[in-house]
C-alpha positions in Angstrom: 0.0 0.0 0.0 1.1 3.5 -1.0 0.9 5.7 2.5 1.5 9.2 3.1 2.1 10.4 7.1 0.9 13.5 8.0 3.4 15.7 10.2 1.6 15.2 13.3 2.7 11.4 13.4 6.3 10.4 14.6 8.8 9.5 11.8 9.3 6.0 13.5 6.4 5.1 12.0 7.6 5.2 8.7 10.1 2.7 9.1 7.7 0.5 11.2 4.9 0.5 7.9 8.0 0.1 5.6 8.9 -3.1 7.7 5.4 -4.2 7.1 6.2 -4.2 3.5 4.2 -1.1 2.7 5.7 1.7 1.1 5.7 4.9 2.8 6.6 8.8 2.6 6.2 11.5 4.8 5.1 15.3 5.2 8.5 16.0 6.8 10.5 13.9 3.3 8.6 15.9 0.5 8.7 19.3 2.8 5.4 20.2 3.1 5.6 20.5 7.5 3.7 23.6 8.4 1.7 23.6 5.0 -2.0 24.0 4.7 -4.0 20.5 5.0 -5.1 21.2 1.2 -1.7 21.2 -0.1 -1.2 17.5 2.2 -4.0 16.1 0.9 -3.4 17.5 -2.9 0.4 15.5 -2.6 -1.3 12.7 -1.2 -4.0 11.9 -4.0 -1.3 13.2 -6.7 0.6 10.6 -5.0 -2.0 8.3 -5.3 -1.5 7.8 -1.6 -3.4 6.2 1.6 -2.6 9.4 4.5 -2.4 8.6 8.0 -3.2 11.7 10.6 -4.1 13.2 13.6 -5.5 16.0 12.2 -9.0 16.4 13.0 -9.8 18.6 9.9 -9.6 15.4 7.6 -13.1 14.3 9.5 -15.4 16.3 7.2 -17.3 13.4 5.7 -18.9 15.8 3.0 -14.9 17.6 2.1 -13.8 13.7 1.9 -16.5 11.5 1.2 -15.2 7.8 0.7 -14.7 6.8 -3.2 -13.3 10.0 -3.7 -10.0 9.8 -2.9 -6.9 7.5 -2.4 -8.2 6.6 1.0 -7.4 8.1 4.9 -6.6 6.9 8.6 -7.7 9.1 10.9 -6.3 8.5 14.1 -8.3 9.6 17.4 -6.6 8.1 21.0 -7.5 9.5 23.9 -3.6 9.3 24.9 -1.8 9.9 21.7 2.1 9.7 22.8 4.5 8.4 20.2 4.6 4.7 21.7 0.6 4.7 21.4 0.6 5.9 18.6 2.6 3.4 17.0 1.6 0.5 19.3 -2.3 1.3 17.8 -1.5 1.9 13.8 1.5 -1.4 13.8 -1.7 -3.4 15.2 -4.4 -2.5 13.0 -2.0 -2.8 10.3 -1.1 -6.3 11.4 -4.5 -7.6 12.0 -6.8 -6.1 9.1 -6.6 -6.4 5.5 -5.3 -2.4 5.1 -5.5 -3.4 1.7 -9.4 -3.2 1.3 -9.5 0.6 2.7 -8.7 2.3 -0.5 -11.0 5.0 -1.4 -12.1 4.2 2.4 -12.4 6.8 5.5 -11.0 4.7 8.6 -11.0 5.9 12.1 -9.2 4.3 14.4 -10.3 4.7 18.2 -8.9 3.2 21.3 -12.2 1.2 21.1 -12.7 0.6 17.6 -12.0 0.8 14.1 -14.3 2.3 11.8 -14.3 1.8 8.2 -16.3 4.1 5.7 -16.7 2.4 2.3 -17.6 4.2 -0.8 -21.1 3.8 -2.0 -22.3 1.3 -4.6 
């Protein structure tokens, strides 16, 4: 899977979805930290790329309505240190078939993971 981490993410997770066989850039790589979240999510779907953030402004369902894009993680823990972080996103990407979310609007909870498919 082609996967683009937002800057709010901690670059060790890069390395940890590479090991998973994924292949993986970065906000920080292509220098686009401290850029507007259009310009992120414009070199993410000209990347054709899956992007994984924090950022809660990717939540607008209408702005990124599923089957419209390259597909997005949006990660909401209530304690979102690095090692949380990374301990949540290695084991959802370990245990579910990350391959099936394109075009998808996934939020991952402490509780739960919720997947948004497009529309048929």
């Amino acid at each position: 899977m082609r996967i683009k981490l937002d800057e709010n993410l901690p670059v060790r997770m890069a390395r940890m979805l590479a090991e998973c066989g994924h292949d993986v850039d970065t906000v920080h790589q292509e220098g686009l930290a401290g850029r507007r979240d259009k310009e992120i999510w414009e070199a993410a779907q000209q990347g054709r790329r899956f992007l994984v953030t924090q950022d809660l402004d990717f939540s607008d369902r209408r702005r990124f309505a599923p089957g419209t894009h390259c597909g997005l993680l949006l990660v909401r823990l209530r304690e979102p240190g690095r090692d949380a972080l990374l301990r949540a996103v290695r084991q959802i990407f370990q245990s579910e078939d990350v391959t099936a979310w394109q075009g998808c609007v996934v939020v991952l909870t402490d509780r739960k993971v919720r997947i948004l498919r497009p529309r048929t």
